[in-house]
C-alpha positions as CSV (number, residue, x, y, z in Angstrom):
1,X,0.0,0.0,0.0
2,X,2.7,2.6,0.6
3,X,4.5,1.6,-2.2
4,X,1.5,2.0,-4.5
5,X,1.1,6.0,-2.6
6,X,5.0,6.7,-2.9
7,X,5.0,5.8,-6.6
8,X,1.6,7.9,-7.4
9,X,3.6,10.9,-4.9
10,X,6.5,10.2,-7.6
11,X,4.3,9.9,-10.8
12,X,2.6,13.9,-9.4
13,X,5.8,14.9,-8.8
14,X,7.6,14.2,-12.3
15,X,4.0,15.4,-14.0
16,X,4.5,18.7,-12.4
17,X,7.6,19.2,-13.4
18,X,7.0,18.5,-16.7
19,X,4.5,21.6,-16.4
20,X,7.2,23.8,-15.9
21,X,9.0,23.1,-18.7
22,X,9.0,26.2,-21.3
23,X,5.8,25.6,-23.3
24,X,4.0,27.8,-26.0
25,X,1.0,28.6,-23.4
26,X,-2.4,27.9,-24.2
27,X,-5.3,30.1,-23.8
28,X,-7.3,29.0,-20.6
29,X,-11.3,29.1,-21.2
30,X,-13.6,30.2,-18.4
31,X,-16.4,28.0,-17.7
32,X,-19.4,30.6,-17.0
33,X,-18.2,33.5,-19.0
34,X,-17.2,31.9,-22.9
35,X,-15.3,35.0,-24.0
36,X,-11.4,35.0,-23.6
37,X,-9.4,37.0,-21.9
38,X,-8.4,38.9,-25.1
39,X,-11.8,39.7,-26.2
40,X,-12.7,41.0,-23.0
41,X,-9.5,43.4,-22.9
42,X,-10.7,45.3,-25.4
43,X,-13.4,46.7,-23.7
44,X,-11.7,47.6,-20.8
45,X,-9.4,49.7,-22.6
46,X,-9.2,52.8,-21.7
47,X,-11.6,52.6,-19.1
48,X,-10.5,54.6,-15.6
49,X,-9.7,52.4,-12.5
50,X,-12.2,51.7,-9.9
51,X,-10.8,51.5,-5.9
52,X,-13.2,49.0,-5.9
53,X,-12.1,46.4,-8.2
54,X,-8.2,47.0,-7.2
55,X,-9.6,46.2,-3.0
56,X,-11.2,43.2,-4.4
57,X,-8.1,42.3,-6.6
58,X,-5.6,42.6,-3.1
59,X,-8.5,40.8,-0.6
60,X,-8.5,38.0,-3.8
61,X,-4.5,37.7,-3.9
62,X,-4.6,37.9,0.2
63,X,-6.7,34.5,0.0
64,X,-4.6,33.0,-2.4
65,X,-2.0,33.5,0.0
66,X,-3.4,31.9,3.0
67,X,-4.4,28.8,0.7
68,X,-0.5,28.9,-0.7
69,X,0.4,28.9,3.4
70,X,-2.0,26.0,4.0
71,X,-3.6,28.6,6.4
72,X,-7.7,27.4,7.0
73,X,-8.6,30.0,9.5
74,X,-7.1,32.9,7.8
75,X,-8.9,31.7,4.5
76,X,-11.5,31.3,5.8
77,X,-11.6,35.4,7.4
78,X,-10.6,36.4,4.0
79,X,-12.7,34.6,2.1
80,X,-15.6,36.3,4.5
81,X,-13.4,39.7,3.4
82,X,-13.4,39.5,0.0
83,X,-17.0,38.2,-0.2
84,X,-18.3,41.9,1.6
85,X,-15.5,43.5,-1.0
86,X,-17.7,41.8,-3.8
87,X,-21.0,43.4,-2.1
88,X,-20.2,46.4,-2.0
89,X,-18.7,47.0,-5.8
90,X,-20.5,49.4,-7.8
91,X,-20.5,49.1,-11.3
92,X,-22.9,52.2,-12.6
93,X,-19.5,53.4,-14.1
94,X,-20.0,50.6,-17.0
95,X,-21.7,50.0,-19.7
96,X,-24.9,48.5,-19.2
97,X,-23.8,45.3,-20.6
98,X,-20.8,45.3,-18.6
99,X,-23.0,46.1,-15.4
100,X,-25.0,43.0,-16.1
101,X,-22.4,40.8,-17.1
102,X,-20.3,42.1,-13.5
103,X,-23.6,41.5,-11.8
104,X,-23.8,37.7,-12.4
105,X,-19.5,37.3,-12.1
106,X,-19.7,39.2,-8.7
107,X,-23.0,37.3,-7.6
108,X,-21.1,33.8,-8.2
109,X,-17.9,34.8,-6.8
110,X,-19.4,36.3,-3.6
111,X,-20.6,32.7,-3.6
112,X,-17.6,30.3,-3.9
113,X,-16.0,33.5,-1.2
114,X,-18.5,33.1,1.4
115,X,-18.4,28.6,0.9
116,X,-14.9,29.2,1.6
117,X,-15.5,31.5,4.7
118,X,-16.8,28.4,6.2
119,X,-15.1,25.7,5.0
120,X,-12.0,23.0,5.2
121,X,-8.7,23.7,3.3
122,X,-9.6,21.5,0.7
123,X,-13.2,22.5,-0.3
124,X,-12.0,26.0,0.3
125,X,-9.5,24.8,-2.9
126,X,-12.1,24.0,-5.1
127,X,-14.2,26.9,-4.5
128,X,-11.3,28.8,-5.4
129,X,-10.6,27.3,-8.7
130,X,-13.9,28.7,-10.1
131,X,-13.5,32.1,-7.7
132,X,-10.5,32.3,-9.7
133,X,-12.0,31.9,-13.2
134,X,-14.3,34.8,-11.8
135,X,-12.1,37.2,-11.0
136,X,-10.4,36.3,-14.5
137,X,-13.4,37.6,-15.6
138,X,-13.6,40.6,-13.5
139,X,-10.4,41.6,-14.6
140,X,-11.2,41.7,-18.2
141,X,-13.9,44.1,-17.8
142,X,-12.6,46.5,-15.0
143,X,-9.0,46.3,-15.9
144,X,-6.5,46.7,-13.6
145,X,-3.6,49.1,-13.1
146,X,-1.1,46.2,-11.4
147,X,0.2,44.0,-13.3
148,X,-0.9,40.8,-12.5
149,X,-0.1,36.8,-13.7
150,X,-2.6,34.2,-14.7
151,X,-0.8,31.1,-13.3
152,X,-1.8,27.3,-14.1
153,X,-1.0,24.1,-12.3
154,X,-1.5,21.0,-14.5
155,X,-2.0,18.5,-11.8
156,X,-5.0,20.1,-9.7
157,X,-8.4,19.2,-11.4
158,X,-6.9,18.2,-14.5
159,X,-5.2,21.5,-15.3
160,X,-6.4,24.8,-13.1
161,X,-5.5,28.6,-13.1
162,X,-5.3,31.5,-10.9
163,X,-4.1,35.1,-10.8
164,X,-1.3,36.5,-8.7
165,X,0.5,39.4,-8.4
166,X,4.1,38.0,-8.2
167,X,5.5,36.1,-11.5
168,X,7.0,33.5,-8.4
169,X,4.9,30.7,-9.0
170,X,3.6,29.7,-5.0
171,X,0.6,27.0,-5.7
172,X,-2.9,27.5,-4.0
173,X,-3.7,24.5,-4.9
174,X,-1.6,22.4,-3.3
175,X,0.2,24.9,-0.6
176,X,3.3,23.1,0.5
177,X,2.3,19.6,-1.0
178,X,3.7,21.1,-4.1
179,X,4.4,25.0,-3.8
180,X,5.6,25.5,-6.7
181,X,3.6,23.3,-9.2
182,X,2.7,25.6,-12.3
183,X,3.8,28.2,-14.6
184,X,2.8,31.2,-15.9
185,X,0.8,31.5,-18.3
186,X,-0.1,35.2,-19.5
187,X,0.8,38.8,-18.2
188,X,-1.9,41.0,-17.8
189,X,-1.2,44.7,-18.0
């Protein structure tokens, strides 16, 4: 039995690493929102910053961190933080098509924020990988004036992405099982 657990431990490991390898990237698609990244740039050119969606951009990367540390109970504060962040955006300042498209992202993210305000590490993980696909999506349409890195680890979930504001690749995913699983995959800004 603990041979069959080492060798799958060895299998993960040498999988990873063959993520890191340097790869012509691949676009990642979002699973509510069918536009890419690109196509949403577009219409956030231009466009002046909102406070707002910068606060909910930090809270976002402050819960990544936590989950990178293995930290529940911080997550789990944080996730609470960024899900009254989320509430409390305002998005009269876009289009109305962008307003209702930011309506239904922020609803579902302020979702998978509050499951993982009261949740384990590891369902607070996969709440995250679809948080993370909304914020992807936020971004597009607010733009942002950091730049920031859409990460993606291979092994979790059969391939999965976040954003981060460091080009360090330090895993959510797995925290300290494999910290630094993943590579980058596009700079945004």
């Amino acid at each position: 039995m603990s041979t069959m657990a080492l060798a799958a431990v060895m299998i993960a490991t040498v999988s990873c690493k063959d993520g890191n390898k340097k790869e012509a990237t691949t676009p990642v698609s979002t699973e509510m929102h069918q536009k890419t990244m690109d196509d949403k740039e577009d219409m956030a050119m231009g466009k002046s910053q909102d406070a707002k969606a910068e606060a909910i951009l930090k809270d976002y990367f402050s819960l990544k961190d936590a989950l990178v540390n293995d930290d529940n109970s911080l997550a789990k504060e944080l996730g609470n933080m960024l899900a009254q962040s989320l509430k409390s955006f305002d998005a009269s300042s876009y289009s109305d098509n962008e307003q209702n498209e930011l309506k239904d992202i922020i609803e579902d993210a302020t979702e998978h924020a509050e499951h993982i305000g009261e949740s384990d590490i590891n369902h607070q993980r996969e709440h995250f990988k679809t948080l993370s696909k909304d914020m992807t999506d936020i971004v597009a349409i607010t733009g942002t004036s950091m730049t920031i890195y859409e990460q993606f680890c291979p092994m979790y979930d059969k391939g999965t992405a976040w954003l981060s504001a460091s080009k360090e690749i330090m895993n959510p995913y797995y925290g300290s099982q494999m910290l630094t699983c993943g590579k980058v995959q596009k700079e945004i800004n």
